[in-house]
RODO-2510 file (C-alpha; in nm, 4 decimals, decimal comma):
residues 478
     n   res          X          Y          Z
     1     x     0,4953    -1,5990    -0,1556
     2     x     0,3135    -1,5052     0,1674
     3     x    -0,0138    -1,5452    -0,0428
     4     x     0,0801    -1,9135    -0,1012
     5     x     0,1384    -1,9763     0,2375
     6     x    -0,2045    -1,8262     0,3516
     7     x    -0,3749    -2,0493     0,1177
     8     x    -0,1561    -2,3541     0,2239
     9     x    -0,2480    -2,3002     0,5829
    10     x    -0,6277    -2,2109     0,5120
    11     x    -0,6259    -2,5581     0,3388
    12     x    -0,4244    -2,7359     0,6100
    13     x    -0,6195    -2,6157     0,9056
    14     x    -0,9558    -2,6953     0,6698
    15     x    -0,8294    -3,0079     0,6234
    16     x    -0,6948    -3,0998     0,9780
    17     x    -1,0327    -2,9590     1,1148
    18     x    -1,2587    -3,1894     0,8669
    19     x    -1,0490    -3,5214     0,9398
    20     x    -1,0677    -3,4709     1,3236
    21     x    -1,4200    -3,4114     1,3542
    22     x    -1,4582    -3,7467     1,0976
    23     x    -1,2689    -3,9471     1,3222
    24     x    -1,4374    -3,7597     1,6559
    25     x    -1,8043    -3,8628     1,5045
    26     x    -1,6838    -4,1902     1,3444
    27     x    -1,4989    -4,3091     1,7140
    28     x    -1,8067    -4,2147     1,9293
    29     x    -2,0865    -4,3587     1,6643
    30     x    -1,8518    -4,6640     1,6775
    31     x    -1,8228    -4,7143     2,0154
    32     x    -2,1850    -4,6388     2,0843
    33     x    -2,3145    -4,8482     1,8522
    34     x    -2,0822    -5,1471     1,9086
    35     x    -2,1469    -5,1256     2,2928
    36     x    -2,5166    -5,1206     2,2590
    37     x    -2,5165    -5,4287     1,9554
    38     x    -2,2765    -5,6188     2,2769
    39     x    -2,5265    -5,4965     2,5538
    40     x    -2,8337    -5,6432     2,3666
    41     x    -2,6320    -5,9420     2,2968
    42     x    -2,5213    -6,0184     2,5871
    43     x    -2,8580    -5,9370     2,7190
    44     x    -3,0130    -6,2252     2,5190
    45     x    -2,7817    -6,4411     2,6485
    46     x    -2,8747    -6,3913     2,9623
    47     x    -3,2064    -6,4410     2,8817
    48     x    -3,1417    -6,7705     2,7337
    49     x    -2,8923    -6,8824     3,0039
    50     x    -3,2030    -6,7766     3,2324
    51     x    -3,3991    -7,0509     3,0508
    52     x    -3,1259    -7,3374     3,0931
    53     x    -3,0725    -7,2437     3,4497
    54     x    -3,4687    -7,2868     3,5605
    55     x    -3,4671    -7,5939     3,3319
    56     x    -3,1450    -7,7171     3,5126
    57     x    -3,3270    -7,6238     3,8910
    58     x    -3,6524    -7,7680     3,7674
    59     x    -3,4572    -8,0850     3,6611
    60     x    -3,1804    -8,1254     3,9809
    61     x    -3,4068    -7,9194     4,2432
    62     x    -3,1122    -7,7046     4,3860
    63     x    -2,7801    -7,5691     4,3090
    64     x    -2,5638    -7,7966     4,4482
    65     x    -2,4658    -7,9684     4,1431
    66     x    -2,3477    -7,6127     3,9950
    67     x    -2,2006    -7,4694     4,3148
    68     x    -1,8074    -7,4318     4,2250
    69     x    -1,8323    -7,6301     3,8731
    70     x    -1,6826    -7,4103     3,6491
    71     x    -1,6686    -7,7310     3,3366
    72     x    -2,0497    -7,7736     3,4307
    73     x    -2,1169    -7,3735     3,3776
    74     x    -1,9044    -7,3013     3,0897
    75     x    -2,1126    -7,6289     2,9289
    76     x    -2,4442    -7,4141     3,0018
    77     x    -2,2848    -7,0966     2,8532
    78     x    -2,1953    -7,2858     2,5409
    79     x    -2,3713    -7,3558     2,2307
    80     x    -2,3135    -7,7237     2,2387
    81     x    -2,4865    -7,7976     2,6063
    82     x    -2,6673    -8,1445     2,6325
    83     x    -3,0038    -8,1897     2,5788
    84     x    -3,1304    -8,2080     2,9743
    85     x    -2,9833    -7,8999     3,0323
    86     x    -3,1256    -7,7024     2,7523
    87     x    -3,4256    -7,5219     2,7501
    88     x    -3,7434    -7,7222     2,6014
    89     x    -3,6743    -7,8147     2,2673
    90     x    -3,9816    -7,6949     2,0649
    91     x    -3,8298    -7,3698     1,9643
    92     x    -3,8280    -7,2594     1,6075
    93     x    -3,4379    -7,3128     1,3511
    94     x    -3,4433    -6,9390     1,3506
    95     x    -3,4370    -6,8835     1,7411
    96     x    -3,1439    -7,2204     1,7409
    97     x    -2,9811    -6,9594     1,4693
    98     x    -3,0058    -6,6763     1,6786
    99     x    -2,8878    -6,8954     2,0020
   100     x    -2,6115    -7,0045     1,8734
   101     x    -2,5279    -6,6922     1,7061
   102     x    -2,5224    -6,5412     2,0304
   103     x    -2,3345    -6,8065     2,1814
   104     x    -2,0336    -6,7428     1,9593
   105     x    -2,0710    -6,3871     2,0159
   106     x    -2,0277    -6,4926     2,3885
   107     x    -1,7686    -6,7046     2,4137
   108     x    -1,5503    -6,4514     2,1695
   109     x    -1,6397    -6,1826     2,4697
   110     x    -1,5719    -6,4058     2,6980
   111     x    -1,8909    -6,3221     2,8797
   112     x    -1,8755    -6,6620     3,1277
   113     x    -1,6298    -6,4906     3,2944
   114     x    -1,8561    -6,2018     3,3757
   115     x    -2,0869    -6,3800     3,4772
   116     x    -2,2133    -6,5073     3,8185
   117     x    -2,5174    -6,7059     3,9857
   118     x    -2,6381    -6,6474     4,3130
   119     x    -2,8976    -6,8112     4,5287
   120     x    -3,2176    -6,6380     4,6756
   121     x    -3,0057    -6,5032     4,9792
   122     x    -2,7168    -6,3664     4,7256
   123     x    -2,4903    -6,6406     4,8360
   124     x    -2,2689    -6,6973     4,5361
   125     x    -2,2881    -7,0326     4,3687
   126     x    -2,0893    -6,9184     4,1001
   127     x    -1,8622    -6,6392     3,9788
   128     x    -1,7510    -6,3226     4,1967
   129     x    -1,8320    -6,3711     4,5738
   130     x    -2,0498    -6,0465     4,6238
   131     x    -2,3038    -5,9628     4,3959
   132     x    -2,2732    -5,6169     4,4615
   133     x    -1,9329    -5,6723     4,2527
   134     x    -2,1645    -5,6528     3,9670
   135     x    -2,3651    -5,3633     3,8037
   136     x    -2,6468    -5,5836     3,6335
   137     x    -2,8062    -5,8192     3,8138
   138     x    -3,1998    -6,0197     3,7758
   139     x    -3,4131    -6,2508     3,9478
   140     x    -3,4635    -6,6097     3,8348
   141     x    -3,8084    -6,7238     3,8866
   142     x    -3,9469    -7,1000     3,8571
   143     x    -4,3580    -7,0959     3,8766
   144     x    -4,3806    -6,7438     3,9787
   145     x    -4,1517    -6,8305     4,2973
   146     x    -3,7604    -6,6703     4,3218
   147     x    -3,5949    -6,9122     4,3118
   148     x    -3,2117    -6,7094     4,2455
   149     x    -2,9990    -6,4345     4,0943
   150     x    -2,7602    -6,3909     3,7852
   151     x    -2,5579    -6,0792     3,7704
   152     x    -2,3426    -5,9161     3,5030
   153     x    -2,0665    -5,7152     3,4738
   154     x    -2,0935    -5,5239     3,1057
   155     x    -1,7958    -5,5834     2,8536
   156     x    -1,7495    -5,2005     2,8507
   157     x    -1,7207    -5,1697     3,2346
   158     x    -1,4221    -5,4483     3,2610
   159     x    -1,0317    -5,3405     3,1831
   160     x    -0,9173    -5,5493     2,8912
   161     x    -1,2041    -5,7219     2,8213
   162     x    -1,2130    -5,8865     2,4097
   163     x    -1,4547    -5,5814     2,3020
   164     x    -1,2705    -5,2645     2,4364
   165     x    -0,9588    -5,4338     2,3050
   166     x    -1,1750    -5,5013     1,9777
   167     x    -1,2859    -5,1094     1,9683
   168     x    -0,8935    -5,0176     2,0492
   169     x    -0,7829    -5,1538     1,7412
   170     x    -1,0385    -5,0543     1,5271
   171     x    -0,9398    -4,7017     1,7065
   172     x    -0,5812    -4,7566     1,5999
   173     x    -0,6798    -4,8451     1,2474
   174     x    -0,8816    -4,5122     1,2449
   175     x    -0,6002    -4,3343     1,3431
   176     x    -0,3877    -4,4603     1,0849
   177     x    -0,6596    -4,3685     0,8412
   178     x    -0,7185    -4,0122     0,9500
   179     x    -0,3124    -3,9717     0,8930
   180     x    -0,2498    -4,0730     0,5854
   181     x    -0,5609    -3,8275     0,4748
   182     x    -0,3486    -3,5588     0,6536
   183     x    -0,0769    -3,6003     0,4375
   184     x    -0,2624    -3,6607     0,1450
   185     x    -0,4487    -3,3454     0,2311
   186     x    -0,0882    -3,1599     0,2800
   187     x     0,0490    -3,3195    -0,0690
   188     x    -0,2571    -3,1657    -0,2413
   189     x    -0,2983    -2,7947    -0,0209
   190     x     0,0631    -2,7849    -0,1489
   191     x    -0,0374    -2,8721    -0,5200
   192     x    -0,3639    -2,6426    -0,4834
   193     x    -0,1979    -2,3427    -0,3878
   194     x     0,0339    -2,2921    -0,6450
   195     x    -0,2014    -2,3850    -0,9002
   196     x    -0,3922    -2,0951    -0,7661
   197     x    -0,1023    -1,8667    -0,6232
   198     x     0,0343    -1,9202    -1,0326
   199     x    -0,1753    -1,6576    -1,1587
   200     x    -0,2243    -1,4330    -0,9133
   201     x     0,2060    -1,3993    -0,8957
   202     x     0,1591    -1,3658    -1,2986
   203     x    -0,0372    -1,0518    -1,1886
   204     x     0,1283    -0,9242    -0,9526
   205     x     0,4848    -0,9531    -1,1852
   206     x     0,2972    -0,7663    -1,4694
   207     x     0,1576    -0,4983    -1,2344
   208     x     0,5150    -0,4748    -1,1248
   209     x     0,6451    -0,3876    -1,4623
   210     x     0,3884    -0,1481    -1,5743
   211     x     0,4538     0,0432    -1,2502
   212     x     0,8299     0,0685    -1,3736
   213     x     0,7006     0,2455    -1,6950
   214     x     0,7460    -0,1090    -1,9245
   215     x     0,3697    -0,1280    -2,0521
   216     x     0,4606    -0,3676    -2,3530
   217     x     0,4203    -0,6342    -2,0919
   218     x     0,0756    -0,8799    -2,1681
   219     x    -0,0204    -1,1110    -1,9226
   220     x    -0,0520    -1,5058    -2,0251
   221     x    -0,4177    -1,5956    -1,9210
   222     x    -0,3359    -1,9419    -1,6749
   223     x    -0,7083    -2,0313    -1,5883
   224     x    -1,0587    -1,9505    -1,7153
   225     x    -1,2372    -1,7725    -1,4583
   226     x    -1,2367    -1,4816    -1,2680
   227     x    -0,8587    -1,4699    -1,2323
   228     x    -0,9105    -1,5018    -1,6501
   229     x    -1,1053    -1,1626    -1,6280
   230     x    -0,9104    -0,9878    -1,4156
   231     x    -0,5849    -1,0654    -1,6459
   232     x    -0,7344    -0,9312    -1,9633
   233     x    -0,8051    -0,6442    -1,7759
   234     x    -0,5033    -0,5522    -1,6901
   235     x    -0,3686    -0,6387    -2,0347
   236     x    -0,6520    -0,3430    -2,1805
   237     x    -0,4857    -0,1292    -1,9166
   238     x    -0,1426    -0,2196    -2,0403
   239     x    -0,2421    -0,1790    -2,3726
   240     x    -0,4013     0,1587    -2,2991
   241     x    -0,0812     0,3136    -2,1430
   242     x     0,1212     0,1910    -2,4440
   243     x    -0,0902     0,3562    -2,6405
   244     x    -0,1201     0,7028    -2,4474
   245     x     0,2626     0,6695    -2,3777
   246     x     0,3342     0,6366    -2,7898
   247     x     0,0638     0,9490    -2,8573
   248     x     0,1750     1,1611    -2,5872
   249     x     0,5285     1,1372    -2,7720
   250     x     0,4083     1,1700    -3,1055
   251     x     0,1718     1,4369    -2,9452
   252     x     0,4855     1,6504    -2,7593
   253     x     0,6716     1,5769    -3,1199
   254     x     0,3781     1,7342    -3,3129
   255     x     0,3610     2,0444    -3,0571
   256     x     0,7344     2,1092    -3,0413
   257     x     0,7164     2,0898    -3,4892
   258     x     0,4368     2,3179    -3,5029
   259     x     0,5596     2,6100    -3,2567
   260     x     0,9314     2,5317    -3,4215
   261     x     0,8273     2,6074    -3,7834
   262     x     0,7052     3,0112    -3,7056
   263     x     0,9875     3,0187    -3,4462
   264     x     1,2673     2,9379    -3,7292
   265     x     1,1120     3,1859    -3,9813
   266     x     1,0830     3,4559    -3,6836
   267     x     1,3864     3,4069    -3,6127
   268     x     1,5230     3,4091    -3,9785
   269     x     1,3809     3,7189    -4,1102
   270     x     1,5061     3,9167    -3,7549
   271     x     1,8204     3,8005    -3,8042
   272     x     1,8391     3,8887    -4,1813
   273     x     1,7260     4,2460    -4,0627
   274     x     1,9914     4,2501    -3,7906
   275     x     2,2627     4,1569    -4,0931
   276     x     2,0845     4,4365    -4,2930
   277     x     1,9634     4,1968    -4,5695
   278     x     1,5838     4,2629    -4,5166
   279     x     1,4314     4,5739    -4,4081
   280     x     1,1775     4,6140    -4,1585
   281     x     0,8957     4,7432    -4,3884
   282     x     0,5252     4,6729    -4,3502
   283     x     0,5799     4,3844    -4,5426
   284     x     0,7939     4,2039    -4,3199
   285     x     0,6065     4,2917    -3,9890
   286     x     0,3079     4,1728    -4,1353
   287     x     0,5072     3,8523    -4,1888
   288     x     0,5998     3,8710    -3,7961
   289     x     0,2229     3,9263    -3,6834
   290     x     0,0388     3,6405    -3,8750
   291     x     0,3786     3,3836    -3,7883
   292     x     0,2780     3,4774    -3,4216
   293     x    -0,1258     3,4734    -3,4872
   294     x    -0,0119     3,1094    -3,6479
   295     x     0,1512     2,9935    -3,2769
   296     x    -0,1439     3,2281    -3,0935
   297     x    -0,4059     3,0041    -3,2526
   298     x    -0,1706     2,6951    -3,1791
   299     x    -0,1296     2,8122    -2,8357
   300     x    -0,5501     2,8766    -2,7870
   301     x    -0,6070     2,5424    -2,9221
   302     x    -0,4322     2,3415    -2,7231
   303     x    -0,5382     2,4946    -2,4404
   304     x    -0,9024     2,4313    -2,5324
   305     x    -0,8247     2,0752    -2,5490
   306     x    -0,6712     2,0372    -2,2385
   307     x    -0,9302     2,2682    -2,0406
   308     x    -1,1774     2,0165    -2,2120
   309     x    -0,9902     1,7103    -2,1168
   310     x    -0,9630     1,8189    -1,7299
   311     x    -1,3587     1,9661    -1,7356
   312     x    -1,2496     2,3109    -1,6825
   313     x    -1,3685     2,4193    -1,9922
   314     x    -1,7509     2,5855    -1,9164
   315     x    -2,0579     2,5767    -2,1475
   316     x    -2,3150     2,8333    -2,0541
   317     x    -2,6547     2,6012    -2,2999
   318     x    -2,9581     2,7944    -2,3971
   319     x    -3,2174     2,6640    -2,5829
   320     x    -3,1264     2,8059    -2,9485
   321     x    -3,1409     2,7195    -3,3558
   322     x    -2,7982     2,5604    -3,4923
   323     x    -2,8973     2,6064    -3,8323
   324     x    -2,9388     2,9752    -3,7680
   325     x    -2,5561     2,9757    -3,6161
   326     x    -2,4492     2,7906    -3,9140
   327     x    -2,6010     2,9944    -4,1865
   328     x    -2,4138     3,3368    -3,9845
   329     x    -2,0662     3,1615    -3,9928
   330     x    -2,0982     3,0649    -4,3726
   331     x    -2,1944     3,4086    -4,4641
   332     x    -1,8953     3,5429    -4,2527
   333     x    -1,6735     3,3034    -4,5054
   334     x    -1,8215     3,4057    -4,8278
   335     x    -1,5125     3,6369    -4,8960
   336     x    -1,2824     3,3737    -4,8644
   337     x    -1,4480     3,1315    -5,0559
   338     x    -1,4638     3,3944    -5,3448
   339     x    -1,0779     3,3865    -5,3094
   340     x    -1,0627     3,0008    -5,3981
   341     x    -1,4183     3,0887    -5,5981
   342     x    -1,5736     2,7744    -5,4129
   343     x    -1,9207     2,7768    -5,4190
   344     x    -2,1518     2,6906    -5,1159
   345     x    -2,5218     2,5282    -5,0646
   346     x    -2,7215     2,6591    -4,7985
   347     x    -3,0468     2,6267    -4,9760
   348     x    -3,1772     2,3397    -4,7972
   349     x    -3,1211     2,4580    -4,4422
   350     x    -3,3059     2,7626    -4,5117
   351     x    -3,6037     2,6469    -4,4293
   352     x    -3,5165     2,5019    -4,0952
   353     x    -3,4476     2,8630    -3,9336
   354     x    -3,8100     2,9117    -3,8453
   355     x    -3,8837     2,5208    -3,7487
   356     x    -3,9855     2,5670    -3,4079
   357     x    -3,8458     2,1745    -3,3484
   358     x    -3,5306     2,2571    -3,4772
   359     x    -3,4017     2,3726    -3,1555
   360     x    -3,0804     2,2544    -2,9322
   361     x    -2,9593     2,3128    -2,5780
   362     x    -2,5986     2,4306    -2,6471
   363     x    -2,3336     2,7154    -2,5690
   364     x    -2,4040     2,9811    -2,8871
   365     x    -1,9976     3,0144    -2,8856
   366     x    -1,9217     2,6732    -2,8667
   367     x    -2,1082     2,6014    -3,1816
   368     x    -1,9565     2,8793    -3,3709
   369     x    -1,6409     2,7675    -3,2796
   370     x    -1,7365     2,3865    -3,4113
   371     x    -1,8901     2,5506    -3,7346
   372     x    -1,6127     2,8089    -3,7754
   373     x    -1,3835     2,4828    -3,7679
   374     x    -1,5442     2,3213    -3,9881
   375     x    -1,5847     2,5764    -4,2563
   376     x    -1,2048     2,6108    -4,2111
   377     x    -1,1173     2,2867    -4,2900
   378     x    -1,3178     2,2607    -4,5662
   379     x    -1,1830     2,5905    -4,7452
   380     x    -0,8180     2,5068    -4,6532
   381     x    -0,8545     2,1135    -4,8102
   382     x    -1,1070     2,1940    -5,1213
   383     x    -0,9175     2,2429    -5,3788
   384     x    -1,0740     2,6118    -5,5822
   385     x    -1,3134     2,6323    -5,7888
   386     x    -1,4815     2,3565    -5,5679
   387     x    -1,8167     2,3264    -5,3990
   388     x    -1,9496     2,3153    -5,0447
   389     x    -2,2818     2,1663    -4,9225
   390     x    -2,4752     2,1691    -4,6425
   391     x    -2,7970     1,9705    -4,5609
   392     x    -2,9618     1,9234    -4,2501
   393     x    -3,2891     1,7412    -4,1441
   394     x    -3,4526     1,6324    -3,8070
   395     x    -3,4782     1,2655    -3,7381
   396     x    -3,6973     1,1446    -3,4716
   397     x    -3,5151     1,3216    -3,1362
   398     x    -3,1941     1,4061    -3,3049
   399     x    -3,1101     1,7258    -3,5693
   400     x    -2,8621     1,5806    -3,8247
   401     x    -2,6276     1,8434    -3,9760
   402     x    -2,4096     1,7374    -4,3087
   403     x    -2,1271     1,9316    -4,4588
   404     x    -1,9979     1,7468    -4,7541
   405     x    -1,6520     1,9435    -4,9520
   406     x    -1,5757     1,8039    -5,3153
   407     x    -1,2301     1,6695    -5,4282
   408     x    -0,9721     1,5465    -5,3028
   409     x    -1,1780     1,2932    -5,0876
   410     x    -0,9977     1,0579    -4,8049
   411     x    -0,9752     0,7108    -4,8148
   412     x    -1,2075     0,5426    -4,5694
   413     x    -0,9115     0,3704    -4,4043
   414     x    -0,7896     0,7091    -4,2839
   415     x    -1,1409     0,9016    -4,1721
   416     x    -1,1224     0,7603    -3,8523
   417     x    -0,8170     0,9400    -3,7998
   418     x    -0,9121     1,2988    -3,8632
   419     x    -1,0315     1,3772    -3,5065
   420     x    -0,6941     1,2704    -3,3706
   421     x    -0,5188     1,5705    -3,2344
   422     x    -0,2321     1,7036    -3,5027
   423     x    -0,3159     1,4502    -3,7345
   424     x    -0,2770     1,5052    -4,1050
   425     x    -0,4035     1,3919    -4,4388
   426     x    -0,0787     1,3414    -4,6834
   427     x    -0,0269     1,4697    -4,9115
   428     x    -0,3981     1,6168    -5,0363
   429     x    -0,4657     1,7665    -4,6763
   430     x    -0,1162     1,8290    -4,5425
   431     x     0,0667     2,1325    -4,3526
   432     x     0,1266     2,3080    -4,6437
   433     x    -0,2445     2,4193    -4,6215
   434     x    -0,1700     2,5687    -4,3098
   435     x    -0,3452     2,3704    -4,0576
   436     x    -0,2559     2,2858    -3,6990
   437     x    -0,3807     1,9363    -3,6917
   438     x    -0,6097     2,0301    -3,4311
   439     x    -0,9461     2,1716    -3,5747
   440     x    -1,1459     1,8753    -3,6156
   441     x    -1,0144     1,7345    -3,2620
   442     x    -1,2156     2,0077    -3,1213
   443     x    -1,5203     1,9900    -3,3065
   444     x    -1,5128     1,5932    -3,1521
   445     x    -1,4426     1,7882    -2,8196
   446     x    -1,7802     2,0227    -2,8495
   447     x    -1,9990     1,8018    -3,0414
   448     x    -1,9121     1,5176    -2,7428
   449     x    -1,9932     1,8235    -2,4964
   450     x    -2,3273     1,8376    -2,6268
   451     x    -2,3955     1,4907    -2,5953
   452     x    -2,3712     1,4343    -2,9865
   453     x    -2,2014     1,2726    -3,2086
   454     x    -1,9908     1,3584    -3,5061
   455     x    -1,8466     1,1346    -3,8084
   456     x    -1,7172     1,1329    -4,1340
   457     x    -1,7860     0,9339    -4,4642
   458     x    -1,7255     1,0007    -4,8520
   459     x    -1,8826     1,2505    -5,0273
   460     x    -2,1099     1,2651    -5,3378
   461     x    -1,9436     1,5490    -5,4485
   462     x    -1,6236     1,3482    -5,4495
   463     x    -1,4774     1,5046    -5,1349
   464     x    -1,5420     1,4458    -4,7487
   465     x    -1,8597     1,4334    -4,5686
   466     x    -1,8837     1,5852    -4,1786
   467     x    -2,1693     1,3906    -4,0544
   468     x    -2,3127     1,5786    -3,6842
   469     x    -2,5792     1,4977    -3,4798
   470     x    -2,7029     1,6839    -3,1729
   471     x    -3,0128     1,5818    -2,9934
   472     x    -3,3238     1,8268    -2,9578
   473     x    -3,4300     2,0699    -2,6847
   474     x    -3,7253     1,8374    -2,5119
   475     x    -3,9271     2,1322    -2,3957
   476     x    -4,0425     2,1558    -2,7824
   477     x    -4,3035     1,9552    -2,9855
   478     x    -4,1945     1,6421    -3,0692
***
């Protein structure tokens, strides 16, 4: 709510600010420009009044006619003035235009009464008794000779005069203007600011509920822009936490299943040879030591992953050959794969053991570890008298390593699955094969370490195919 008022105010004061400096330039533009259009006017009029003066001198040969006659000088300041007191009459329809234009213009001003005529000693004929009374004043001149003065007060200058009441209303009208685009500018601040606060509360609610551990919560998108953005990004996070928050479960679920299954048959046969129903032969401790080499290994992978997840995990790279690794940890599983009398490939790696551009920076344990894994996996979920083979090739700046099992395959709809931690294949590749779930989560782990990348596709041989890349050493030929 205090974020709707900031905006309401920010608009307010913008608006408030705007409208008085409008009327501030609009008031003094008007009044400058209205006074000078009334100064020029009145200006020509005195210059044509000027004209029917001299012609009014030249024709009576002194003031004494005009002395005191007010009828006699509002007839000269009008537009209507007879004939022999006009100036000569071979001026143009335009300049009569203009005259009498100016005449109307006078007598709505009022300007006779601001005027006032003066002989050539300033004696007043006409108007205000000293002509220092007025701030405008000009000599009349017949044939070069001074013959008196007219003097002006300005329509500005004089209290109530027709224009500054004229500018007062228009002032007024302004005001009235300026206003109603206040209130206007309130009614739509108001409307503007929750339009824009909408969202931004919309935000703030949802980042409300994930912090109280509700991360179901999606936000509805109210606008398109960056408000827009910002929304969907918080949904991703929302979505993200969900999804951490259901695998960390399922993950703790997994963990607690796996340590519980040696734990129950630990406990079983102990408590069979407490009752005196089993004996504690060689047999039944050898039982006891590969139950707790099952939770050891369960134990040493999972802290592998984490130390891997937190960077705490340490990779001491050399330059070395992976195929050279890889053909040492399939020799060390030959005796295993005679149990299950699976056959394995190597033949077209062979080669690659001299290749001087066959070379990697890695860790020399890590990558047992990955091919150990992987070997596993594939002698655990083969079923016997299978085959195992492994090709590998160099591809521009990257070594590409396959491992491909035969029967039972995995449905492509499930691959993407298999790096997951504790995830299992039912029921071809299942716990009854003895796995934790967790081997080919930390192949992903080292391969990723290594900057590679590892997937997995169907096989030709009707199993699974581990697909790795790692890129080469640079210090070698290209």
């Amino acid at each position: 709510m205090r974020l709707f008022y900031k905006f309401f105010f920010a608009f307010c004061i913008t608006s408030f600010v705007a409208v008085g400096l409008m009327l501030a330039l609009i008031t003094v533009n008007l009044s400058t420009s209205f006074n000078d259009f009334v100064n020029e006017a009145e200006h020509k009029q005195v210059v044509n009044l000027k004209s029917r003066i001299i012609a009014f001198y030249q024709e009576n040969g002194s003031w004494e006619l005009l002395k005191g006659n007010e009828a006699l000088w509002k007839e000269m300041l009008g537009a209507n003035t007879k004939s022999s007191l006009r100036a000569p009459t071979h001026s143009m329809d335009a300049n009569k235009q203009t005259e009498d234009s100016i005449s109307t213009l006078s007598h709505l001003l009022q300007t006779q009464k601001r005027l006032s005529l003066y002989d050539i000693n300033k004696q007043v004929i006409i108007g205000r008794r000293s002509i220092s009374d007025n701030p405008y004043s000009e000599t009349i001149e017949l044939d070069g000779e001074q013959i008196g003065w007219i003097s002006l007060i300005p329509s500005e200058l004089l209290e109530g005069s027709p224009g500054n009441e004229f500018l007062a209303q228009q002032y007024k009208n302004y005001y009235i203007i300026a206003l109603s685009v206040i209130a206007l500018a309130l009614i739509t601040a108001w409307l503007f600011s929750r339009h824009l606060v909408s969202p931004i509360s919309s935000l703030i609610n949802g980042t409300f509920t994930l912090i109280k551990g509700n991360y179901s919560i999606r936000i509805e998108k109210k606008t398109n822009d960056e408000l827009a953005l910002l929304s969907d990004n918080v949904n991703v996070l929302a979505e993200t936490l969900d999804k951490n928050q259901s695998n960390r479960s399922k993950w703790m679920s997994d963990v607690s299943h796996e340590l519980k299954t040696p734990l129950t048959i630990l406990r079983g046969q102990l408590i069979g040879i407490q009752d005196g129903v089993f004996k504690a032969d060689e047999q039944r401790v050898q039982l006891f030591i590969d139950q707790i080499d099952s939770m050891g290994n369960i134990v040493n992978d999972l802290y592998q992953l984490s130390t891997t997840d937190v960077g705490g995990l340490t990779y001491k790279k050399e330059p070395l050959n992976p195929i050279q690794i890889l053909l040492q940890v399939a020799e060390s599983f030959s005796a295993k794969f005679k149990q299950k009398e699976l056959s394995v490939d190597c033949t077209q790696i062979a080669a690659l053991i001299s290749d001087e551009k066959c070379n990697v920076l890695a860790d020399r344990d890590r990558l047992r570890q990955l091919f150990v894994n992987l070997f596993e996996n594939a002698y655990r979920y083969t079923n016997a008298q299978g085959c195992i083979q492994i090709n590998a090739n160099i591809i521009e700046q990257n070594i590409n390593i396959q491992m491909q099992d035969s029967a039972p395959g995995v449905p492509l709809t499930i691959q993407g699955h298999l790096f997951e931690r504790f995830y299992r294949l039912e029921p071809s590749r299942n716990r009854d094969s003895g796995g934790s779930g967790l081997g080919l989560a930390l192949c992903k782990q080292i391969v990723d370490a290594h900057q590679g990348t590892i997937t997995t596709s169907d096989s030709s041989l009707g199993g699974l195919s581990i697909n790795i890349t790692l890129p080469k050493h640079r210090s070698y030929p290209q």
